[in-house]
C-alpha positions in Angstrom: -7.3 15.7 -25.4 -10.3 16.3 -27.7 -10.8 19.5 -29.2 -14.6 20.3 -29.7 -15.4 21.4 -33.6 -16.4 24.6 -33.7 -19.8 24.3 -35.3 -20.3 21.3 -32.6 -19.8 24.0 -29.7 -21.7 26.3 -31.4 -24.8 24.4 -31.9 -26.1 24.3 -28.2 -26.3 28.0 -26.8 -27.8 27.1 -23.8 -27.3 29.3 -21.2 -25.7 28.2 -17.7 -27.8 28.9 -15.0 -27.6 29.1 -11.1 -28.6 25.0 -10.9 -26.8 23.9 -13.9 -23.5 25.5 -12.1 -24.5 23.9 -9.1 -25.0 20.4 -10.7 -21.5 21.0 -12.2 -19.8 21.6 -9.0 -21.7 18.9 -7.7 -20.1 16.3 -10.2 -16.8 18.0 -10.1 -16.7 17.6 -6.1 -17.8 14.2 -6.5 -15.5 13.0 -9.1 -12.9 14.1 -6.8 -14.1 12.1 -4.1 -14.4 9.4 -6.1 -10.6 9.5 -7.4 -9.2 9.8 -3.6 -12.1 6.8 -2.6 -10.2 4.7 -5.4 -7.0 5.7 -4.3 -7.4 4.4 -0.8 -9.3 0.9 -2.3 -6.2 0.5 -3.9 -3.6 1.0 -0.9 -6.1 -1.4 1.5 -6.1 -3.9 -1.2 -2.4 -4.0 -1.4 -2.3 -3.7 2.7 -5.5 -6.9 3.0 -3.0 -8.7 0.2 -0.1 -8.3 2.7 -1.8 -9.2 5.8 -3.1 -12.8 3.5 0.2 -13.3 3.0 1.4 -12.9 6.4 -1.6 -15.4 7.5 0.6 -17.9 5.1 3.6 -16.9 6.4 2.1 -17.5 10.4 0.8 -20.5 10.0 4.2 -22.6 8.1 6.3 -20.9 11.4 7.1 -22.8 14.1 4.6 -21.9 17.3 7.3 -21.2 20.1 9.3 -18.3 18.5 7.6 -15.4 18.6 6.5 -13.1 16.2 7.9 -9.6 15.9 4.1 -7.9 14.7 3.5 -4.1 13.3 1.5 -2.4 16.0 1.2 1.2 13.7 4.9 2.5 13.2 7.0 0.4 15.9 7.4 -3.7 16.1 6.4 -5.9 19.1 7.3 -9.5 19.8 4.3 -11.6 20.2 3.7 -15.0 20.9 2.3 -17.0 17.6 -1.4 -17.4 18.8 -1.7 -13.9 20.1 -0.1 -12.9 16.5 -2.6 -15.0 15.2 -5.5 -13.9 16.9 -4.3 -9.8 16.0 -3.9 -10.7 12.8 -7.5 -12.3 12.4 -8.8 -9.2 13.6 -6.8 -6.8 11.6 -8.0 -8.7 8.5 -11.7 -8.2 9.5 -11.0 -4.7 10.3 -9.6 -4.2 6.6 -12.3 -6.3 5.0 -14.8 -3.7 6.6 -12.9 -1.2 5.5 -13.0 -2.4 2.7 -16.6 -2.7 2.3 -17.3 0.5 3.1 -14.9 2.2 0.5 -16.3 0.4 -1.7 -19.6 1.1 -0.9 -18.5 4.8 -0.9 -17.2 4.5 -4.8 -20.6 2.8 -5.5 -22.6 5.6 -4.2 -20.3 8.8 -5.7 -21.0 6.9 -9.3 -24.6 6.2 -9.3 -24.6 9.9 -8.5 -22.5 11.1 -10.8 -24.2 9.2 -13.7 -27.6 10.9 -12.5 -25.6 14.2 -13.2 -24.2 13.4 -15.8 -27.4 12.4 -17.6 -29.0 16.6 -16.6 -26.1 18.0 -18.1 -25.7 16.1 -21.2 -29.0 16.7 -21.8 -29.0 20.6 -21.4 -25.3 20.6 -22.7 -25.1 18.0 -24.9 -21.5 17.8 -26.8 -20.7 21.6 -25.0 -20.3 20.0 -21.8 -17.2 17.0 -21.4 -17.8 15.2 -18.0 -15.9 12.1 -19.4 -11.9 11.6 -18.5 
């Protein structure tokens, strides 16, 4: 962590009104959204890894034994090309996901740098809005 010096936090008196507080809850809520928005990028880019490896898996097996296939917490046996088929459409359904997540991230850090940009310049080196 990185202590401010004093003279540095001393330099900018600049007195925090009703906006500035709202701008700073504004970037705190935001940077909060943005941490669980990365957080769920990451488990549906391990989940659209899985399902690509499952396509692999699917299309080396042999077309007459069925499948057992995660339909949410329980397993069903499926024949190959209705395995197949599900799993095409579980793979679109996580690329949109996808998409939109990301999307999401996009939009929470063009905002935040907006934000970011008002406060430093009230704040300057009195106000830490980095990690």
């Amino acid at each position: 962590m990185r202590m401010i010096a004093q003279e540095d936090e001393n330099d900018n008196n600049a007195e925090v009104n009703w906006e500035d507080q709202q701008n700073i809850n504004a970037f705190s809520k935001l940077n909060t959204r943005l941490r669980n928005t990365e957080e769920k990028l990451e488990g549906l880019k391990q989940e659209k890894e899985a399902l690509d490896d499952l396509t692999m898996e699917l299309e080396l097996a042999d077309e007459d034994t069925p499948v057992l296939y995660r339909v949410g917490e329980a397993y069903v046996h499926l024949p190959h090309n209705r395995a197949m088929k599900r799993l095409a459409k579980d793979q679109a359904t996580a690329d949109q996901e996808l998409s939109i997540l990301k999307d999401q991230a996009e939009q929470c850090e063009t905002e935040m740098k907006k934000l970011k940009v008002v406060l430093y310049a009230k704040f300057g080196k009195a106000i830490n809005l980095d990690e």
